[in-house]
C-alpha positions as CSV (number, residue, x, y, z in Angstrom):
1,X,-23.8,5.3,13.5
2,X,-26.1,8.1,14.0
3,X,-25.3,11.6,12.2
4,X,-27.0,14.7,12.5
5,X,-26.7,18.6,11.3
6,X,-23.2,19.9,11.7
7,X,-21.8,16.7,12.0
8,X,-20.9,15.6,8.4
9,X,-17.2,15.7,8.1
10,X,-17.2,13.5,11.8
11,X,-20.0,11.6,11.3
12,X,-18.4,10.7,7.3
13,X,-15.2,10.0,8.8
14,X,-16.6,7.3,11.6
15,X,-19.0,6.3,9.1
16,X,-16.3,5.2,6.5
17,X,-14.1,3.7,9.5
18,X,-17.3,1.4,10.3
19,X,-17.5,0.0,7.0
20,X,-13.7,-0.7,6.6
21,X,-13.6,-2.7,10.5
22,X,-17.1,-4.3,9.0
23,X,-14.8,-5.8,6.2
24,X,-11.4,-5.9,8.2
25,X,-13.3,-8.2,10.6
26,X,-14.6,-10.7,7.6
27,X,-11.2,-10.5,6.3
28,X,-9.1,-11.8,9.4
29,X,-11.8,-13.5,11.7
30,X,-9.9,-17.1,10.0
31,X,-6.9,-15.9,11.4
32,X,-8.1,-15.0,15.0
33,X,-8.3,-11.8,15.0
34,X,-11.2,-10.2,16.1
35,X,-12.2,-6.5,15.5
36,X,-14.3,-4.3,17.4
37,X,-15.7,-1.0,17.3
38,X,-16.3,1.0,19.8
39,X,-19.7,3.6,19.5
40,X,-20.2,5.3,22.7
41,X,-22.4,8.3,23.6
42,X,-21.5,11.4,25.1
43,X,-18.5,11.0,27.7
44,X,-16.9,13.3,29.8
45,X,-13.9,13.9,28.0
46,X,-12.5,17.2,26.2
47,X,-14.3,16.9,23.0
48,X,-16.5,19.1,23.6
49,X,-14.1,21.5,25.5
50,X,-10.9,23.4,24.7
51,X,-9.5,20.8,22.3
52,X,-13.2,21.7,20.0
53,X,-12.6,23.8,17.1
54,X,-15.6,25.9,15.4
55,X,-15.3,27.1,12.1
56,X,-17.8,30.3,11.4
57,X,-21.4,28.7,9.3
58,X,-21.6,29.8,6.4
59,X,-24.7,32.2,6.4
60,X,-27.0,29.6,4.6
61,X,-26.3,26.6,7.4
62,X,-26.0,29.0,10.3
63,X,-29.8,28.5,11.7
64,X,-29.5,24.8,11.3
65,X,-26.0,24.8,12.7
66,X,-26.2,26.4,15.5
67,X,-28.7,24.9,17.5
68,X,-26.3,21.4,17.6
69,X,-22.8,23.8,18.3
70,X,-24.8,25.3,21.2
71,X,-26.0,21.8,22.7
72,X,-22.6,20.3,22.4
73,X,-21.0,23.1,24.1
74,X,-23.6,23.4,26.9
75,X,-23.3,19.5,27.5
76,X,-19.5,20.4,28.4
77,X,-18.7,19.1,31.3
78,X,-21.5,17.6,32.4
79,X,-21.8,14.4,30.1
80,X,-23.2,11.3,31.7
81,X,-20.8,8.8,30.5
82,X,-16.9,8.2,32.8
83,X,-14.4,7.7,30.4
84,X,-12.5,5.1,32.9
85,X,-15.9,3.3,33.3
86,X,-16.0,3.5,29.4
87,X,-12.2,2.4,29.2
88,X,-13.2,-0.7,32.0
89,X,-16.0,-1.9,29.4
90,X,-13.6,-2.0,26.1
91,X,-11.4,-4.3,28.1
92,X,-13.4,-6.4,29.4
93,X,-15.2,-6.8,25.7
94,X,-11.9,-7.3,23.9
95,X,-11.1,-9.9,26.3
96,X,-14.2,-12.0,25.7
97,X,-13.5,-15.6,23.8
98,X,-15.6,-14.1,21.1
99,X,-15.5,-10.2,21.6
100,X,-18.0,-8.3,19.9
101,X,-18.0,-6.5,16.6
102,X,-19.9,-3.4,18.2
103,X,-19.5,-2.0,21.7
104,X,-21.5,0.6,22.1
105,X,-20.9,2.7,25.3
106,X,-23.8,4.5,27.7
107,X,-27.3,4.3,27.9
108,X,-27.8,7.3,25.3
109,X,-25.9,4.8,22.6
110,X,-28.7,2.0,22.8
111,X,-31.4,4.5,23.0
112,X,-29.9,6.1,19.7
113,X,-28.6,3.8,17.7
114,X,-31.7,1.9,18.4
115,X,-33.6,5.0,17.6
116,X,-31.7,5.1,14.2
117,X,-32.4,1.6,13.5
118,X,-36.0,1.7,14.2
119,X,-36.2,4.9,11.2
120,X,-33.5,2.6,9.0
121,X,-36.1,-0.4,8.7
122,X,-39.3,2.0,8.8
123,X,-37.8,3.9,5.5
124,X,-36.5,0.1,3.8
125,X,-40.2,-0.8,4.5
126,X,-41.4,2.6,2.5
127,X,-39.0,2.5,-0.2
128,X,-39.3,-1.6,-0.8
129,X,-42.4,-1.4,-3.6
130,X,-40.4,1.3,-5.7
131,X,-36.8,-0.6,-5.2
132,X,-37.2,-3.9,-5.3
133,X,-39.0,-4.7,-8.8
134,X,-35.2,-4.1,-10.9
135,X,-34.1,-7.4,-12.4
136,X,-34.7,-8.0,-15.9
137,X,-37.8,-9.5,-17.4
């Protein structure tokens, strides 16, 4: 839910996959089925490891790059979150009589996303006078 610099093919990707298990859940809650998604914060896992690939910057993108390549790869190892602790949580969620349609995952997730949803309502807020005046007249 939250994207930043050098993340916009991964962050586009999960962003698109959001919207479509947003609509997937509308679409099949009559029958039952429940959908969640899963947004966890950093985990100690591999993704930042040996199975990350870098391409090379481009020149222009380099300085603003950089700085987020060099955090992920220094948080290698060392991430707070347990994937089996993480793994623990999506069951028990998914087994819930009503599961929910977010799980997020670690303390960094709340404090982010709730970060990013703070900005979200603080920019509707700004924008409102400008946007909201378009029907006809």
């Amino acid at each position: 839910m939250v994207a930043g610099p050098g993340g916009t093919a991964y962050a586009g990707t999960k962003f698109a996959l959001e919207g479509m298990s947003e609509a997937l859940a509308a679409e099949v809650a009559h029958l039952g089925i429940r959908v969640t998604i899963v947004e966890p914060g950093p985990f100690r896992t591999d993704f930042g490891g040996r199975s990350l690939r870098w391409g090379e910057p481009m020149e222009d993108y380099a300085e603003l790059i950089t700085p987020a390549r060099q955090a992920l790869e220094a948080s290698h190892g060392t991430q707070p979150g347990d994937p089996h602790r993480g793994a623990e949580a999506i069951i028990a969620a998914v087994g819930l009589d009503d599961p929910p349609l977010r799980l997020l995952l670690g303390a960094e997730a709340f404090g982010w996303i709730r970060a990013h949803l703070r900005s979200r309502l603080e920019e509707l807020d700004a924008v409102e006078a400008i946007g909201a005046d378009t029907a006809f007249r």
